[in-house]
N, C-alpha and C positions, 0 to 999 in steps of 0.2 A: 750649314746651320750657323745662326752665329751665334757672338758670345755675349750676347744682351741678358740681365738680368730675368728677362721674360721669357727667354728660349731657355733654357737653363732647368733642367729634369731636376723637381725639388728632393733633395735628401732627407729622409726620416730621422729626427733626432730624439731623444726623450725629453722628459719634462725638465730632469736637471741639467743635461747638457745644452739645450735649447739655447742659442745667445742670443735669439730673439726679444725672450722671454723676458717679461719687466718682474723683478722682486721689488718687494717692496723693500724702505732700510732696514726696518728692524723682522727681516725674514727666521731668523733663528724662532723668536719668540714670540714672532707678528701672529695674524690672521691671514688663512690665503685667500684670495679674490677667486670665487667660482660663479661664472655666470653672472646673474643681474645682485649677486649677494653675495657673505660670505657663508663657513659653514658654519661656522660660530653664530652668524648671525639669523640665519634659517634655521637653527631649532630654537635656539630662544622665540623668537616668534611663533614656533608651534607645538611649545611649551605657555605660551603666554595666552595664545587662542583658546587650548584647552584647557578648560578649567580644573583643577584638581590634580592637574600632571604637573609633576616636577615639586610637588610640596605634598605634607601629611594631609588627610581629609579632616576639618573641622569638625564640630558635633552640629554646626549650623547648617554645614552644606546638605543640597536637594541631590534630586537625582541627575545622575554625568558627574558626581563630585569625586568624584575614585574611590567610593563604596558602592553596594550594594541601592539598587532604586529601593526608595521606602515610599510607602504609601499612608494611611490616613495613623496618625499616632505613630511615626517615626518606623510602623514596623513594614520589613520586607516583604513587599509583594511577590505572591507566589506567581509563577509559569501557570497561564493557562493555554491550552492547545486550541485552535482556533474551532467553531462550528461546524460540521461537516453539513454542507447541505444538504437537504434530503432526497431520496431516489426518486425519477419521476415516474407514475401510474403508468405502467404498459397500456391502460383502457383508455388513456387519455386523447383529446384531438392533438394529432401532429399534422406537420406542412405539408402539400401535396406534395412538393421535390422529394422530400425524405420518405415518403407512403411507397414512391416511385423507386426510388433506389434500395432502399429495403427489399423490394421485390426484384431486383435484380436485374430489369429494365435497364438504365444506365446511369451514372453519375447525377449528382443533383446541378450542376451547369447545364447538362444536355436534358434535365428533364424540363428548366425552367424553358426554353427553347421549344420544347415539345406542347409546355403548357400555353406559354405566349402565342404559338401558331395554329392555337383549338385543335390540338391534336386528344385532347385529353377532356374527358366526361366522368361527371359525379352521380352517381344515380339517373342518367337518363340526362342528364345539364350539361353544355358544354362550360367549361371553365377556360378564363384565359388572364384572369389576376393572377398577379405571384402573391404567395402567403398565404391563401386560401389554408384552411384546416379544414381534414376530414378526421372519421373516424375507421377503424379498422373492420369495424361492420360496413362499411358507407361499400357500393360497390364501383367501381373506378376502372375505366375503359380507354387503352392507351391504343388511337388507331384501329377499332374497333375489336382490340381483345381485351376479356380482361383479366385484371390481375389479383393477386392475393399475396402478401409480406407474410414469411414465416411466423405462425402464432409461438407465443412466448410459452414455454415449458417451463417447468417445476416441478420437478422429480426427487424424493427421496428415499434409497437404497436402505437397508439391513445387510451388513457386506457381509460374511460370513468368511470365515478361513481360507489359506492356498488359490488366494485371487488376488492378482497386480492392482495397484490402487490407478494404475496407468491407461492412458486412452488406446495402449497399443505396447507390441512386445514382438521383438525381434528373433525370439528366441521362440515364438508358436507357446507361450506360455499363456494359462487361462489369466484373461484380468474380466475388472469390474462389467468391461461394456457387452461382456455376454451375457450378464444378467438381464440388461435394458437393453439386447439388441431392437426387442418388439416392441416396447414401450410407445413410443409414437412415430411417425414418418420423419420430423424433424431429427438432427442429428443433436444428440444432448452430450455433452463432456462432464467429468467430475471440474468442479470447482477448488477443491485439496485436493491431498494425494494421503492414503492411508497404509500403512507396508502391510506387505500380502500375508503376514501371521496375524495383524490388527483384525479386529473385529468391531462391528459400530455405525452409525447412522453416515451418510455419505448422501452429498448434494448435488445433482444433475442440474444443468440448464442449457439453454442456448440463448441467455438472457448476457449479452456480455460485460454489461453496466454494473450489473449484480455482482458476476463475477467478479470484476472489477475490483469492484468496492470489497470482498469480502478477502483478496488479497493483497489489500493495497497494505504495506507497513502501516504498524497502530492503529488497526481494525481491533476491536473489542467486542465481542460476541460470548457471550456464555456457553461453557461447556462443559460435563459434567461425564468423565471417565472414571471405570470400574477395572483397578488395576491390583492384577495378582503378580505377586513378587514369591523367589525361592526363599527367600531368606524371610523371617520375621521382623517387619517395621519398629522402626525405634520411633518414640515421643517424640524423643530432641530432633531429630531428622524431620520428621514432619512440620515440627513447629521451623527446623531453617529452611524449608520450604514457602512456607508462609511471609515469611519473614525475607528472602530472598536473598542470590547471591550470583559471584559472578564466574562465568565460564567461559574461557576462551579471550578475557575482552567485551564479555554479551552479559548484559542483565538478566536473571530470568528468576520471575518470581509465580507463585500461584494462591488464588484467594482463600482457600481452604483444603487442608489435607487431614482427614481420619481414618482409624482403622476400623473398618465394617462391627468386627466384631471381637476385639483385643483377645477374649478370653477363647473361642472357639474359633474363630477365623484370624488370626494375627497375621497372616502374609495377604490378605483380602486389604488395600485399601479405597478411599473413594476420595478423588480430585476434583476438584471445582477451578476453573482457570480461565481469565476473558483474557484470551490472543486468537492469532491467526498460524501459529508455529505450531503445526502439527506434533513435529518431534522434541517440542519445549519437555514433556513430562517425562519420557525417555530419558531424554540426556541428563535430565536433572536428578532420576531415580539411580541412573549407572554413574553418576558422579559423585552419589553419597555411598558407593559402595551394592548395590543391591545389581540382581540378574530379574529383569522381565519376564515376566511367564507367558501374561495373558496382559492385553490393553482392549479394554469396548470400550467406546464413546456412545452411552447413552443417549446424551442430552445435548442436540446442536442448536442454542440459541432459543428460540421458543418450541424447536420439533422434536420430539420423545418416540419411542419404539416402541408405546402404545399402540397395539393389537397388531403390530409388524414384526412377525416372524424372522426369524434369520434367513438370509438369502431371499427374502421378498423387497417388491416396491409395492409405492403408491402415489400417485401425482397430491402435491398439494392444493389444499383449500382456499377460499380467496380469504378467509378469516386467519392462515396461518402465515400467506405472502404479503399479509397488510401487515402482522407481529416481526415478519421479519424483516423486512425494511423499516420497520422503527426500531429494528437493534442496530443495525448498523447506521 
């Protein structure tokens, strides 16, 4: 090998020892050259871009000024949470690919395939458009069999004591779904989960949308719990209830708390609370000091325990799944 500058296996040196390296004269108290700028001169320019940075906010400046946005009359606009769009009608016309896949047939790429090569009939019609909508009534004949997409259920429980709030239990212990083993042919799951001493309304579906929706963080539904405590409720507690506070790092507040009956029932109170945290009133009742007796959940959203027994069900009405999809 020779001893050509080029041949020559470069040695690693640092930034100070570098003799490559160009200082500038006045390196003690200069500026150092980095890349296409210096660093001196890269935040001043993004300091100078953004408005408000690097100086006090004036009583003039808008919003971006390094206060708070203000809106009409200088005052702070409040956080609002975006629309939640609303659930679509299970009754509604859907795609043929999606009628087809829902029914278990095959994916909706292999249905369009299926619908393209007239394999697929609508009441006696062969279809061969993509996009076509039927309805769930409509009868639909894939290859000369036909099919049918799981009808949508709506189930509501009265849980009763000493049952898992769980779709299952490893331990051979009773839970909810022995209650509704018989319920319908479909397979229905609880959508919360309520502990096995809870007592209270409890919601079935095989609706996953619903479900969905009703677990989704910052779901707000109405609910209305009848909660016996060992100790006798204090005012001021209830009222910091109300009032809210924080546990763990978590917010947790509730829209109203009273005692049933101060003078005859004083450990009897009644909760009013829009969330989807089952064990929000728990933690917040054992954080002020008090032991749980007894928790029913009356009232889930627009559905009440109205002529439902403990440990019974009943499928809902299409007047209480229209109320409930306009709570959430």
């Amino acid at each position: 090998m020779s001893d050509s500058p080029r041949s020559r296996r470069p040695q690693r040196t640092g930034r100070s020892t570098n003799p490559n390296r160009k200082r500038p004269d006045n390196a003690e108290g200069g500026v150092e050259k980095r890349g296409f700028g210096t660093r001196q001169s890269l935040s001043d320019a993004q300091l100078e871009k953004r408005p408000g940075m690097g100086r006090k906010a004036k009583p003039g400046d808008k919003k971006g000024s390094g206060g708070k946005p203000e809106g009409r009359g200088g005052r702070p606009q409040k956080f609002r949470p975006k629309k939640r769009a609303p659930l679509k009608d299970p009754h509604a016309p859907i795609r043929l690919n999606k009628f087809i896949a829902n029914a278990g047939v095959c994916p909706r790429r292999e249905a369009d395939l299926l619908i393209t090569a007239g394999a697929v009939s609508v009441n006696g019609e062969t279809v061969t458009a993509l996009g076509a909508k039927v309805l769930r009534t409509d009868e639909v004949m894939v290859e000369g069999q036909r099919i049918k997409p799981d009808t949508k259920r709506y189930l509501i429980l009265n849980k009763p004591k000493n049952f898992l709030g769980t779709a299952g239990d490893k331990q051979g212990r009773r839970t909810v779904m022995d209650l509704v083993k018989n319920a319908s042919k479909e397979v229905l799951l609880p959508v919360d989960k309520i502990e096995r001493m809870d007592t209270g309304l409890l919601l079935f579906t095989n609706d996953p949308e619903l479900a969905e929706r009703m677990r989704m963080p910052g779901t707000r539904f109405r609910q209305l719990y009848h909660v016996t405590l060992r100790q006798k409720a204090r005012q001021e507690h209830l009222k910091s209830m109300v009032e809210g506070f924080e546990i763990e790092g978590q917010h947790y507040k509730v829209e109203a708390a009273e005692c049933v009956d101060p003078e005859k029932k004083p450990r009897e109170i009644g909760v009013e609370i829009h969330s989807n945290r089952p064990k929000a009133i728990a933690r917040m009742l054992e954080h002020l000091g008090y032991e749980v007796d007894r928790l029913d959940r009356t009232t889930l959203g627009p559905l009440t325990k109205k002529d439902l027994p403990r440990g019974t069900w009943r499928m809902l009405t299409s007047e209480e799944l229209t109320l409930l999809r306009m709570s959430l």
